[in-house]
N, C-alpha and C positions, 0 to 999 in steps of 0.2 A: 298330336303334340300335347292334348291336354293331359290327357292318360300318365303320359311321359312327366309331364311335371309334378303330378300326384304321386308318383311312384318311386322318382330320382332320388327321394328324401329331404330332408330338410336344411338343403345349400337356397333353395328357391322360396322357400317361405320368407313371409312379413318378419321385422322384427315383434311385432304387432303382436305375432301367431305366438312367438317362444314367449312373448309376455303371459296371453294367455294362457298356454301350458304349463307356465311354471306357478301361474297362480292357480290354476285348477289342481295342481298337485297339491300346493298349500290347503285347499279349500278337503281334498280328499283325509288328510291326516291319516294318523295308523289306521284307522278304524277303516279306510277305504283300502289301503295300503294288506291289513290283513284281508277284507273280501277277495280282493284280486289273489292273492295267494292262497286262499282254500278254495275257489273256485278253479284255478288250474290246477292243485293236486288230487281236487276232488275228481275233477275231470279225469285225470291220469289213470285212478284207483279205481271207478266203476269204467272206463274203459278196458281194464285189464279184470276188472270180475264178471265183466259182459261178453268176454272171449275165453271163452273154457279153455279151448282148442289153445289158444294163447298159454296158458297152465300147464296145461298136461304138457306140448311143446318145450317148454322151459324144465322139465323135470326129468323126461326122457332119455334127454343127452348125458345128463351125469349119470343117471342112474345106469344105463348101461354101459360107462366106463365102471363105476360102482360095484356093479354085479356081475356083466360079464368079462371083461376088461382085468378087472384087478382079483378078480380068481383064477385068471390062467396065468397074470406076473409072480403070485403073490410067494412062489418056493424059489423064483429066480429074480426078486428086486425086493429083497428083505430089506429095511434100512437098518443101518447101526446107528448107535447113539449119538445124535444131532441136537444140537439146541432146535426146538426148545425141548424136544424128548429128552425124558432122564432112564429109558431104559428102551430096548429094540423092541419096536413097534412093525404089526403087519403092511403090507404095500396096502392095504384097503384104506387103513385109518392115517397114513399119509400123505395119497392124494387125497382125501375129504376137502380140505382148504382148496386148492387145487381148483376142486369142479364147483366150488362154494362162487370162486371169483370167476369162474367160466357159468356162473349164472349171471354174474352181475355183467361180465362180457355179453354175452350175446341180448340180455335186455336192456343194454345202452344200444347195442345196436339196433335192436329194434325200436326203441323211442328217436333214434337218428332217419328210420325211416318214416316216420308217423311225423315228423318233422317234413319231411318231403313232399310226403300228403297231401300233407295240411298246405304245404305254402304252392302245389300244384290244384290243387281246388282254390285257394285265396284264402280259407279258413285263415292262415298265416298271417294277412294282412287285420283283417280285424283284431288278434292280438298286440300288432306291435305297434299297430296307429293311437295306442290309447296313450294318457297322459304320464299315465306310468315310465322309471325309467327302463330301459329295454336290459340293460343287465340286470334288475330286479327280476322283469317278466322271463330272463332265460334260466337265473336262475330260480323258480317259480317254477318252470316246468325243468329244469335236472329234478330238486328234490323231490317232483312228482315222480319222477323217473325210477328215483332211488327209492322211494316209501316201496312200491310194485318192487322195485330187486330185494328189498327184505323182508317182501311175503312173501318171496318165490325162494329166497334161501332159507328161510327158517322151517318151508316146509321140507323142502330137502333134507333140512338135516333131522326132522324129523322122519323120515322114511330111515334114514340113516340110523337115529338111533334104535329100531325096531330091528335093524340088521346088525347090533351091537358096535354100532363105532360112536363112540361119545368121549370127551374130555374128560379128563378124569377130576376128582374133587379137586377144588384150588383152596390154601388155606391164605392166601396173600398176593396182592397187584404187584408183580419185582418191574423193572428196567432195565433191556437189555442193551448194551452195548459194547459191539466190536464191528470194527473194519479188517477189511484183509484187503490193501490196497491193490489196484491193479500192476502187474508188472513191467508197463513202461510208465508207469508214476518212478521209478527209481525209487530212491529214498527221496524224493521231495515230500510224500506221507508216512511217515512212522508207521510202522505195521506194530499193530497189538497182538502179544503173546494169547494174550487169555482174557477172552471177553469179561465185563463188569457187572454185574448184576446187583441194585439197588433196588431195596424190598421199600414199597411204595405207602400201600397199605395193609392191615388187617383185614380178612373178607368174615362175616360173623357167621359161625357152628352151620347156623341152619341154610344158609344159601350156598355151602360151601359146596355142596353135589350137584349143584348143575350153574355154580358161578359161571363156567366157562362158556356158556351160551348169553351168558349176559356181557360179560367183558369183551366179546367180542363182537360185541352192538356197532362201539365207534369206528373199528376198523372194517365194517362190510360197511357204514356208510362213506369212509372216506375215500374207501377203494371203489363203491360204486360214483360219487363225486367224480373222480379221476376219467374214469372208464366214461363216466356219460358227459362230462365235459370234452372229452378227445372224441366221441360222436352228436356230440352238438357243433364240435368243427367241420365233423365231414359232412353234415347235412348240407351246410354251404357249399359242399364242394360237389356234392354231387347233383347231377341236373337233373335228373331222371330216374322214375322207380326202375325202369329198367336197367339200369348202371349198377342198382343197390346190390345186387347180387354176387358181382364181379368184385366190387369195394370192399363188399364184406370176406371174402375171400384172401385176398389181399393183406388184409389187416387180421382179422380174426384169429387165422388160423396160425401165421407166423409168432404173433405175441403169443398164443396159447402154446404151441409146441415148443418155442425157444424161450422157454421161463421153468422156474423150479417146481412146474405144475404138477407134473409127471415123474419126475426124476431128480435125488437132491444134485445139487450142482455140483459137487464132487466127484461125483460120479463124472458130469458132463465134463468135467477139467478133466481126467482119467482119459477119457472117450477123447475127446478133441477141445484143446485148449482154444482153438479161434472158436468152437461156439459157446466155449466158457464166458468168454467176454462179451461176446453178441447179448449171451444171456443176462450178464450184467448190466448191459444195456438197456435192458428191457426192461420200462415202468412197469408192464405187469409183473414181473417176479417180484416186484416190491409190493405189489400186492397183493401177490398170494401169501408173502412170507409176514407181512403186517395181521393176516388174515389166520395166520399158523400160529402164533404168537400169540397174538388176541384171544384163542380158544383157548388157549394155557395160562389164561392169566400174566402175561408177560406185552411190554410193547416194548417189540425194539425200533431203537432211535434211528437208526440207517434207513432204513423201510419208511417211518414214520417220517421223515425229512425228506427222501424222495417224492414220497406220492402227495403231502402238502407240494412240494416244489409244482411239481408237473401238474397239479389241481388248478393252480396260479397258474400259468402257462398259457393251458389249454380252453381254460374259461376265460382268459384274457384276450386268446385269439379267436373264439367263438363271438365275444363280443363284438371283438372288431369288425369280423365278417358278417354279424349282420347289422352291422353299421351301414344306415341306406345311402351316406353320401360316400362313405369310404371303402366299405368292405366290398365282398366278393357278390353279398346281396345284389348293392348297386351297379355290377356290372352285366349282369342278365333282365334287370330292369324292374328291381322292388323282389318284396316281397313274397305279393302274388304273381307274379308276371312269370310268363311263361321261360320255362328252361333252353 
């Protein structure tokens, strides 16, 4: 019964307790506020430099869609000119974005498992018992999450550009914008003839050959945001490392195959209009195509209002779940308590 009351969360506490909690936070101010958050993405970061195998693992997968994959597509999945291309592009250098976000995919899912870990050894509990607030501490370990997916993508894409696929010079930040409403929206959404493009900024002479590794800084962290916010929801959900396999299965493989990873979506309308729509469906295609965008110096606003929407969302119900008196936490019994 005691265990039980330690673990339930904080419906059972003093008001006594949340006094002192909320003045020990007062007492912490930034200067404790940033310790607690370089300490867990510090933790993130030599976790993931202490596992090689973790590395090589993460680079693998794209690269042999990369390499062996999209040289047997690349004389039958040519693309024609798509925003944000201004001229027909190889299937190699098409899906690049693609397997950019199927890094950031499968290492949200692996911080979703390390998640699991952590709260089936109790590690779990000594993070979320501190004074701190606990959407601080989750968010604390996403952006951990995410610093590790933009080691693991930039090295990518440096393997990438040793195989010739790179952005090309950007002289300018444009904005892209068009909808192309769904077709039982009816006309309640105006369909736009010809998308808008509003030049943003000037990018200056000398950084203008590899701008496009830089512009697309904010869209691999928002898209990774998204991805490790929607598997810091299923950490709660799943009770057992042994489940994680089947979960990730589940999820993984459906957003990655029915998204504009692989194939522009024109195509997939061509092919079969019900997976057209699934495909719009699907927050990953929004960021991959935020992620496609990004490398060209462009951000379109469709994408970029999705994957904020679903960021909010998905960290708003990861919070809640591990909410010890409300969420999914409190229903298996805390934190560390067994599954």
């Amino acid at each position: 019964m005691a265990s039980q009351a330690v673990t339930t969360g904080s419906e059972n506490l003093s008001p006594a307790y949340h006094e002192s909690d909320a003045g020990a936070r007062q007492r912490l101010g930034i200067s404790g506020y940033w310790a607690c958050f370089n300490g867990i993405v510090r933790r993130e970061i030599l976790r993931y430099l202490h596992q090689r195998e973790r590395f090589l693992s993460a680079l693998v997968r794209p690269l042999i869609w990369l390499f062996i994959f999209a040289a047997g597509f690349r004389q039958t999945l040519g693309v024609s000119i798509i925003p944000p291309y201004e001229t027909y592009v190889l299937y190699e250098e098409y899906i690049a974005p693609g397997l950019i976000a199927m890094i950031l995919l499968f290492n949200a899912m692996q911080s979703s498992l390390s998640m699991v870990y952590d709260r089936e050894t109790g590690t779990m509990r000594t993070l979320l018992v501190s004074p701190f607030p606990r959407s601080f501490l989750l968010l604390s370990k996403l952006l951990g999450g995410v610093s590790v997916a933009l080691l693991q993508a930039y090295a990518f894409m440096l393997v990438a550009w040793f195989w010739g696929i790179q952005p090309p010079a950007i002289t300018e930040v444009k904005l892209f914008t068009f909808y192309d409403p769904p077709s039982w929206a009816g006309d309640v959404i105006p369909k736009m003839t010809d998308p808008i493009v509003t030049s943003l900024f000037s990018i200056p002479g000398f950084i203008q050959p590899f701008a496009g590794y830089i512009t697309v800084i904010p869209a691999i962290i928002l898209a990774g945001l998204m991805l490790g916010s929607l598997a810091l929801f299923m950490s709660s959900v799943i009770k057992q490392l042994e489940n994680f396999a089947g979960v990730m299965n589940f999820v993984i493989f459906p957003m990655f195959f029915a998204s504009s990873a692989l194939y522009p979506l024109w195509r997939i309308r061509e092919a079969s209009p019900a997976l057209f729509e699934i495909c719009r469906l699907n927050p990953f295609t929004y960021a991959v195509e935020m992620i496609r965008f990004g490398l060209y110096g462009q951000v379109d606003t469709v994408s970029l209002a999705v994957v904020l929407g679903c960021t909010v969302v998905f960290l708003a119900a990861a919070v809640f779940a591990y909410n010890p008196s409300k969420g999914l936490i409190a229903r298996r019994g805390g934190p560390g308590g067994s599954a």
